[in-house]
C-alpha positions in Angstrom: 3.3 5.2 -29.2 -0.4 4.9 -28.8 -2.0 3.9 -24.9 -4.8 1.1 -24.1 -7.7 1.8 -22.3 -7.5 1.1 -18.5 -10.4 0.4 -16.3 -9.8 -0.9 -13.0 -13.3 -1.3 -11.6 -13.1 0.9 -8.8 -16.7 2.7 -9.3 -18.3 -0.8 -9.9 -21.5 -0.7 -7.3 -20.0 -3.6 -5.2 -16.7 -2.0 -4.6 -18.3 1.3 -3.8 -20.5 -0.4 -1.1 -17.6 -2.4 0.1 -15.6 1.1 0.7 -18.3 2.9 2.3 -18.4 0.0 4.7 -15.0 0.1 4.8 -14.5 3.5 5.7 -17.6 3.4 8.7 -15.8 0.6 10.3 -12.6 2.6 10.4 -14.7 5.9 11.1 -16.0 3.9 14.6 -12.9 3.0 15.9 -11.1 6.1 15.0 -11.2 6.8 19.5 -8.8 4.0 19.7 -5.9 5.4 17.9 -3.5 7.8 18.5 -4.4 11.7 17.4 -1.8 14.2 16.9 -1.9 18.1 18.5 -2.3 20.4 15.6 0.5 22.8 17.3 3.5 20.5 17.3 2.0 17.4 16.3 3.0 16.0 20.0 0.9 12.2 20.4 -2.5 12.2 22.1 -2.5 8.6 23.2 -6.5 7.1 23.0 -8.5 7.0 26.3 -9.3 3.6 26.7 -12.9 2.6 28.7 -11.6 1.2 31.4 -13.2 -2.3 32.3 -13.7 -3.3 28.5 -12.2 -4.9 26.4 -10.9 -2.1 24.1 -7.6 -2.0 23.5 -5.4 0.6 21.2 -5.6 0.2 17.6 -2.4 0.9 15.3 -3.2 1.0 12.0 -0.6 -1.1 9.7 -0.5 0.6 5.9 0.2 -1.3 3.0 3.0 0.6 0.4 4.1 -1.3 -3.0 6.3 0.2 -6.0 6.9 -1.5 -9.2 9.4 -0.4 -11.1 10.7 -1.4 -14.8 13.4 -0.7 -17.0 12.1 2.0 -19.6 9.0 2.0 -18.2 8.5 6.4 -18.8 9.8 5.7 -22.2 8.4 8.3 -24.7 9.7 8.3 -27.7 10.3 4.8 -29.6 12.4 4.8 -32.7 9.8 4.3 -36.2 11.4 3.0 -39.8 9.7 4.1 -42.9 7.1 5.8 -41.1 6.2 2.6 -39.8 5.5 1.6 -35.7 7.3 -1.1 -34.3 6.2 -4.1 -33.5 5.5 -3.9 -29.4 6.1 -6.3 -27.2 2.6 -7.0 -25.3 4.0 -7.6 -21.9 6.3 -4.6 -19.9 8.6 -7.2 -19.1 10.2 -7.9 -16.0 10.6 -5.8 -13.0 11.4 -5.4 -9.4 8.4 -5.2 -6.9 8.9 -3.7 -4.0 7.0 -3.8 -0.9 6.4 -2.3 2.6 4.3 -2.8 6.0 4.1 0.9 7.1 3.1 2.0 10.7 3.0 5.5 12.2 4.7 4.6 15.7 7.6 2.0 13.9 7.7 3.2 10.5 8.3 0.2 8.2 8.1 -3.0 9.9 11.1 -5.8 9.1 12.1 -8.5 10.8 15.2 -8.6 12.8 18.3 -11.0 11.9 17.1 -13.4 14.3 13.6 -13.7 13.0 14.9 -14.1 9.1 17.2 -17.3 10.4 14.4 -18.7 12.4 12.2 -18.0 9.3 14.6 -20.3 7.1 15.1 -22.7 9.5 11.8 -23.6 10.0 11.2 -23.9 6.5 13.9 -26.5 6.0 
């Protein structure tokens, strides 16, 4: 089973420069989030300026698995020395995705919040 060739684009110029601006911007308001002692990683809440508007940042991470039946497959079956025809496509899987913080861990909606959800979508 031969592979494709992959390229994502993530050392194209413009996405470099958008991740270096990315990465100052987080960089300047790192004083606004929570730091951990290196001893027993006890919370070191931010010191806010008091009479600003500054208030405490908590960052919100972004976590997604897809997963496929047969996807690590290694081996595939060949007749007459021959390779199978492939299908192009993977076909169809389960995507699977989470809102991650460090305070809550994964953030969900309560039963409450799903039936209000789908009633106001009625």
């Amino acid at each position: 089973m031969k592979k494709g060739i992959y390229v994502d684009g993530h050392e194209r110029p413009d996405v470099v420069d958008y991740r270096k601006t990315f990465l100052n911007a987080i960089a300047e308001n790192e004083h606004l989030r929570n730091i951990y002692d290196d001893k027993d990683l006890e919370i070191i809440p931010p010191t806010l300026n008091p009479g600003t508007t500054e208030r405490k940042h908590i960052p919100v991470h972004h976590d997604k698995s897809i997963f496929r039946s047969n996807e690590l497959q290694q081996r595939v079956w060949v007749t007459g020395g021959k390779m199978p025809l492939r299908k192009k496509g993977q076909g169809k899987a389960i995507h699977v995705s989470d809102f991650i913080t460090e305070e809550m861990g994964r953030l969900s909606l309560s039963e409450e919040q799903v039936f209000c959800f789908h009633l106001s979508h009625l």
